[in-house]
Each structure stands twice: as C-alpha cells, then as structure tokens.
FISEDO-482359 format. One record per residue (C-alpha): residue in three letters; x, y, z. Coordinates in pm, whole numbers, plus 50000, padded with zeros to 5 digits. Example, Ala and Ser with C-alpha at 12.3 -4.5 7.8 and 13.67 -1.06 7.14 Angstrom:
<rs>
> ALA | 51230 | 49550 | 50780
> SER | 51367 | 49894 | 50714
</rs>
This chain:
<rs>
> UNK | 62824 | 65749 | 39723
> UNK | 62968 | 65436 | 39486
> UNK | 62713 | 65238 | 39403
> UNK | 62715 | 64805 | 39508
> UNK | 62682 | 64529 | 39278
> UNK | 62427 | 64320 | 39379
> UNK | 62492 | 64029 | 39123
> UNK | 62829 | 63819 | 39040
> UNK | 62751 | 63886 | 38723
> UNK | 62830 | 64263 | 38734
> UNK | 63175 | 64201 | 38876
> UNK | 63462 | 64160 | 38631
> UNK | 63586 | 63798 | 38589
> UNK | 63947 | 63939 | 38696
> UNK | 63821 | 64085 | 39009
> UNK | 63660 | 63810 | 39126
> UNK | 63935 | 63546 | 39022
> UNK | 64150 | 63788 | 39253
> UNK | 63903 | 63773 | 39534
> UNK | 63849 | 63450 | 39533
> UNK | 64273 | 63367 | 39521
> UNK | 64320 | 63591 | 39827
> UNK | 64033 | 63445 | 40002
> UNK | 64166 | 63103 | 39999
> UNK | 64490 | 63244 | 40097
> UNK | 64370 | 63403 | 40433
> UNK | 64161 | 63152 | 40502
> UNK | 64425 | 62860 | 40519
> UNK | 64456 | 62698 | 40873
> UNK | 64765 | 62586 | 40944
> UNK | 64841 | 62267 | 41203
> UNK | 65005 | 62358 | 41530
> UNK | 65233 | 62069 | 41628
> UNK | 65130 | 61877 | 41904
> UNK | 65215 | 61991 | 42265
> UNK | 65336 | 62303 | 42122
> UNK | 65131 | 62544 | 42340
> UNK | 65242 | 62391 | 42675
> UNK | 65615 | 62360 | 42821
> UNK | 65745 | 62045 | 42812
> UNK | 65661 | 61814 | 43126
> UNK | 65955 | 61673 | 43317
> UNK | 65944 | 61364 | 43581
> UNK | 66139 | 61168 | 43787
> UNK | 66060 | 60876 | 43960
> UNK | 66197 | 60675 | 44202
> UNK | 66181 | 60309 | 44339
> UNK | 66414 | 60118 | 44581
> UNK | 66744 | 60023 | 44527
> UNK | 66775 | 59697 | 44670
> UNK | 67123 | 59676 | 44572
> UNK | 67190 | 59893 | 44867
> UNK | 67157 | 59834 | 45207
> UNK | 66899 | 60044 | 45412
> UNK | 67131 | 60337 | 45639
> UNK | 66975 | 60313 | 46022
> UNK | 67019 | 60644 | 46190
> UNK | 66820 | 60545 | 46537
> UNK | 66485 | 60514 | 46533
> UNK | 66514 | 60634 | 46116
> UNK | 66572 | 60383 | 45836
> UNK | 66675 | 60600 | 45509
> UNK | 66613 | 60391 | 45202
> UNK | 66818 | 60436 | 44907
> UNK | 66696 | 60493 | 44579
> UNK | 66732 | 60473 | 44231
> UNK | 66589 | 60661 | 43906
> UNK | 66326 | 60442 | 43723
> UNK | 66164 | 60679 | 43512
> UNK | 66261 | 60994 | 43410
> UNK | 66187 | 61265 | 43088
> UNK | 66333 | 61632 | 43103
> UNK | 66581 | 61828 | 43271
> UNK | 66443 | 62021 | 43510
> UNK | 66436 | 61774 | 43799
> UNK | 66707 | 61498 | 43850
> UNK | 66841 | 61298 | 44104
> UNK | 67156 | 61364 | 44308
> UNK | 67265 | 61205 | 44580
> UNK | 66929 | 61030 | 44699
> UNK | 66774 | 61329 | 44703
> UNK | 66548 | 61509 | 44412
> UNK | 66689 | 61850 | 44279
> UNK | 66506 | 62090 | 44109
> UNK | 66683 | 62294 | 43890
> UNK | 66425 | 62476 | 43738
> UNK | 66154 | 62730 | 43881
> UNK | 65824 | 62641 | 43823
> UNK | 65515 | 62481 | 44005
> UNK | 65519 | 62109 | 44076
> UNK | 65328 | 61802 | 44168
> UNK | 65494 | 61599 | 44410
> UNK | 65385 | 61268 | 44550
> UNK | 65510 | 60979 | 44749
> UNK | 65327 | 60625 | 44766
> UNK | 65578 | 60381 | 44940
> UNK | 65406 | 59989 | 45028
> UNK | 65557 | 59866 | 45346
> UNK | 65521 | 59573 | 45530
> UNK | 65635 | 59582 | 45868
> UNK | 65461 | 59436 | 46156
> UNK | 65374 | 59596 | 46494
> UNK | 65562 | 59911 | 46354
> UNK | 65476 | 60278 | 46278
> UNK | 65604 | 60333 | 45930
> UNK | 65583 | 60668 | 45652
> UNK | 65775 | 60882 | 45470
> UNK | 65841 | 61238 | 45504
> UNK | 65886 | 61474 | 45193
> UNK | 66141 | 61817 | 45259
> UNK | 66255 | 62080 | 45077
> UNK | 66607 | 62143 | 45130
> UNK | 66746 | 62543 | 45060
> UNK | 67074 | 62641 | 45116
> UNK | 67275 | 62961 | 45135
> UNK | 67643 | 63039 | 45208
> UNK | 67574 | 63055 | 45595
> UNK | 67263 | 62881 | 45640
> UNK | 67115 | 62533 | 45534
> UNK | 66721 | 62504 | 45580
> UNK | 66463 | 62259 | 45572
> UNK | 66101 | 62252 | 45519
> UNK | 65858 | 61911 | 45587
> UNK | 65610 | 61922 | 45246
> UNK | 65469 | 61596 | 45305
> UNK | 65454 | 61372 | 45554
> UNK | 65253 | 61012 | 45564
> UNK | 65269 | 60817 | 45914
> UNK | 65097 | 60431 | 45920
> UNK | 65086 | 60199 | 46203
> UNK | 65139 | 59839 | 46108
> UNK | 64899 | 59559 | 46223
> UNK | 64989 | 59244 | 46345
> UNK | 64816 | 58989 | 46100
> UNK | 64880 | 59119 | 45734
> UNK | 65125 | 59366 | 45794
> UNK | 65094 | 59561 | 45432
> UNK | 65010 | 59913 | 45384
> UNK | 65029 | 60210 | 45148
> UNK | 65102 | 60540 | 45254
> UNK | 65025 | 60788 | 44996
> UNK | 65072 | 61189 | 45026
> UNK | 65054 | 61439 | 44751
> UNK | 65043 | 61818 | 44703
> UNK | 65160 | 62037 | 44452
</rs>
C-alpha cells in the first residue's frame, strides 16, 4: 500500500506547480450567453387598422387589423388572420376596449386547419359583453394557452 503525504512540504515543487496549473484549468467557469438555454420567444400583436373600414356580415362586424408589434418568425400575420408556422405551445390572448351602447359586443378566437378536402374550425376563445347605456366602455379580455 503507497504511503500519503501528509504535508506540502513532502511533495515536489514540480508536482504541485502541475497540480495547482490543472486545477485552475478545470475549475474555470465559463459565461453562458444570455437566453441561451431557452428558444427564442416570438410575438405578434395586433391593434386596429382604422385605415380600413369595418366589413358587416349581418349581425357580425369583422375588424381589420394591422401588425404593431412583432419579434420572430414563427407566427405572422396573413390576411387578418394569425398563422402559425411553427409547432410549439402558445399563449394566446385577446383584450379588445369597445364602446358601444345598448349592444352585446366580444371577440371570438378560432383555430383554422385545413386539408385538401376539408377546411375546419375550432372556437379557442370567446369573450361576450353587454354594453350599458350610460358609459358605454368595456374590456373584454380572454386568454389561454
């Protein structure tokens, strides 16, 4: 059985210069960049275009809207409609202000999926407000991921 210093002093100079070098080699951290350990986020939103008049389909008013904010490429906007081109999970929201008296007003949020022979669509979301008389503003706010 080898025997163990017990005392620096027994160890060669050499050795321990050695030691020591590698030490501080394998113990050097090294800085991660920043947001390096998570995907990168993407986000779209959207506010009214009032450029554009409103499209009445009966009892429906379809607003038209525009991109006000937006980082990545996995969502965009085509259409007036949001596309996702990327699989993933997502948090989707609406908040729309209106101001409409004696009215019921909302939004509703689908998802639209298409195939060769068949076009379907899915409610997500879906925020309903009746308007008062006397101050006729409201926010209607749904979210879900």
């Amino acid at each position: 059985m080898a025997r163990m210093s017990e005392r620096r002093e027994d160890i060669k100079p050499s050795t321990l210069q050695k030691s020591q070098s590698s030490l501080k080699i394998s113990s050097r951290r090294v800085k991660r960049q920043q947001g390096s350990c998570r995907a990168p986020t993407s986000f779209l939103q959207l506010t009214a275009n009032t450029n554009k008049q409103p499209d009445i389909k009966g009892n429906i008013t379809v607003i038209p809207w525009t991109v006000s904010a937006q980082q990545g490429n996995a969502i965009s906007r085509r259409e007036n409609r949001i596309v996702v081109q990327e699989d993933g999970y997502y948090l989707v929201f609406g908040q729309v202000l209106f101001q409409s008296p004696s009215t019921v007003t909302g939004h509703i949020i689908q998802s639209l999926s298409s195939t060769r022979t068949e076009r379907t669509s899915t409610e997500l979301l879906r925020c309903l407000q009746e308007m008062p008389d006397k101050t006729p503003a409201n926010t209607c706010y749904t979210a879900g991921q």
